[in-house]
N, C-alpha and C positions, 0 to 999 in steps of 0.2 A: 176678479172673477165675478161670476155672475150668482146671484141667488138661485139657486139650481139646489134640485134634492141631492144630488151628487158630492156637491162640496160640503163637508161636516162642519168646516167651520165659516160658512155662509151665515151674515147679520140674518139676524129672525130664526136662527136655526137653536132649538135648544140642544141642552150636552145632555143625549139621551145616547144609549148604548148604540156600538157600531153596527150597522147593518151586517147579514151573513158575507155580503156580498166582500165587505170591508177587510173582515176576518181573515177570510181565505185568503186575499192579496198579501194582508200580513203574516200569513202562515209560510204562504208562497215565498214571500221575502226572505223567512227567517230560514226556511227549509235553504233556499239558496245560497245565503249567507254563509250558511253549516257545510254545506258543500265547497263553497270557495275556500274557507277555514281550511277543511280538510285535504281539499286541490295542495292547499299554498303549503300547509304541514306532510304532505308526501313528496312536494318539489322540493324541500329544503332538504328530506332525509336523504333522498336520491343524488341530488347535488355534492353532501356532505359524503354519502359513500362512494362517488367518483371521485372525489380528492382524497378518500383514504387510498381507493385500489390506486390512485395515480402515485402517489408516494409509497406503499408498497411495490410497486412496480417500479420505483425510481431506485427503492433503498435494494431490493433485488437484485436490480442490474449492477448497480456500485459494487456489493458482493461477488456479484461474478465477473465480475472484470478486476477489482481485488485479488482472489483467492483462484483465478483459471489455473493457472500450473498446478495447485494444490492436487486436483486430482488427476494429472499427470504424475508427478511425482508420488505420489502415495498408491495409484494404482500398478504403475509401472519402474520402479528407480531403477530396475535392469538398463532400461530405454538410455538413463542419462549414463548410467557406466560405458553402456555401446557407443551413446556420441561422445561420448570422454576419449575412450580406446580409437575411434576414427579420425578422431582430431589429434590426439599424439602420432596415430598413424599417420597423416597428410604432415604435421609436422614435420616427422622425420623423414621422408619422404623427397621436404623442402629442403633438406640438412642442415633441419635446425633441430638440435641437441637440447635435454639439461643436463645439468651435474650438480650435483650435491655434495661439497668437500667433505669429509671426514673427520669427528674430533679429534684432534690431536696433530692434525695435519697443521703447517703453516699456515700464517696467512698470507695473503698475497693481494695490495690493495689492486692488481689490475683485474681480478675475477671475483674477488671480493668484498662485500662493502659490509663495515662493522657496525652493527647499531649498537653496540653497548661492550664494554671490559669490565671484567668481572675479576674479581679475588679466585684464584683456582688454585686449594693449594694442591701440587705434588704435577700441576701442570707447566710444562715449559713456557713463556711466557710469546707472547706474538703468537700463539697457537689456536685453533679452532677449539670452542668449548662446547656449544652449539649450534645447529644450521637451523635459522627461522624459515627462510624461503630459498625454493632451490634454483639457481640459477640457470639461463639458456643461452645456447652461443648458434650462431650461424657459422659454419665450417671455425673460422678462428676467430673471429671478431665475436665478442660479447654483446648481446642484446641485452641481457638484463645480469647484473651480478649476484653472487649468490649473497641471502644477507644471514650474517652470522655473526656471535656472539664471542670474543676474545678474550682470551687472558692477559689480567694486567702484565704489567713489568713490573719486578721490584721497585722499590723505592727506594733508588738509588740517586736518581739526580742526573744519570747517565745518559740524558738526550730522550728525541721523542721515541717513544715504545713501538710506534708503526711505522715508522720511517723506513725509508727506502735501505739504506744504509745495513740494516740490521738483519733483511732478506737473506736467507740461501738462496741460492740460482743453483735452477738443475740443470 
């Protein structure tokens, strides 16, 4: 650069205070500066509050796709009695049946399937003690068996307790 009154740190210039002229350019600066600061500190809060509402908005939706029946069922459980009662309806309808055997009734493994024999005492033994799930049949063929709980046999040694063998036939 040139020795010019302009440039301050031009050889032959002494370090004498900045001109007005100077000042104000640095004022200008600093004033700008402060503003960019505050530009860049209201783009980052702005930024950081769209990625809360965006995950508020995310964990929202999760909730309501979660918990939707919730307020079907809690406003209305009448609703799921009536589709219960329509559907046994069409069920039967189809002439498809259930049946739930009886304790004390035999058992019979072609309608019933036993998940468990139990100690009963004062119970006949091969006999229903309880019904877990109730069975459904299509006119005669069995769709699902009834499942239910049996009484042992003694412990006698006398062969299997469920076997065919040991059936009454009505």
């Amino acid at each position: 650069m040139s020795d010019s009154p302009l440039n301050p740190r031009a050889p032959g210039r002494s370090e004498e205070p900045a001109s007005a002229e100077e000042k104000t350019l640095d004022k200008l600066l600093a004033e700008a500066q402060s503003r960019i600061d505050e530009q860049k500190d209201a783009w980052m809060r702005a930024m950081a509050e769209a990625e809360n509402t965006r995950k508020r908005a995310q964990a929202d939706v999760q909730a309501a796709q979660k918990y939707a029946v919730e307020r079907m069922a809690a406003k209305d459980v009448s609703a799921i009695e009536l589709t219960s009662r329509q559907l046994k309806a069409a069920l039967e309808k189809a002439s498809v049946r259930e049946f739930s055997p009886s304790p004390g009734d035999r058992f019979d493994p072609h309608v019933h399937q036993a998940m468990a024999a139990v100690d009963a005492p004062g119970a006949e033994p091969n006999t229903i003690v309880a019904v877990m799930l109730k069975g459904y049949r299509l006119h005669d063929r069995i769709l699902r068996p009834a499942l239910v709980t049996v009484a042992k046999a003694l412990e006698s040694g006398e062969g299997n307790p469920i076997s065919n063998s040991n059936l009454n036939t009505n």
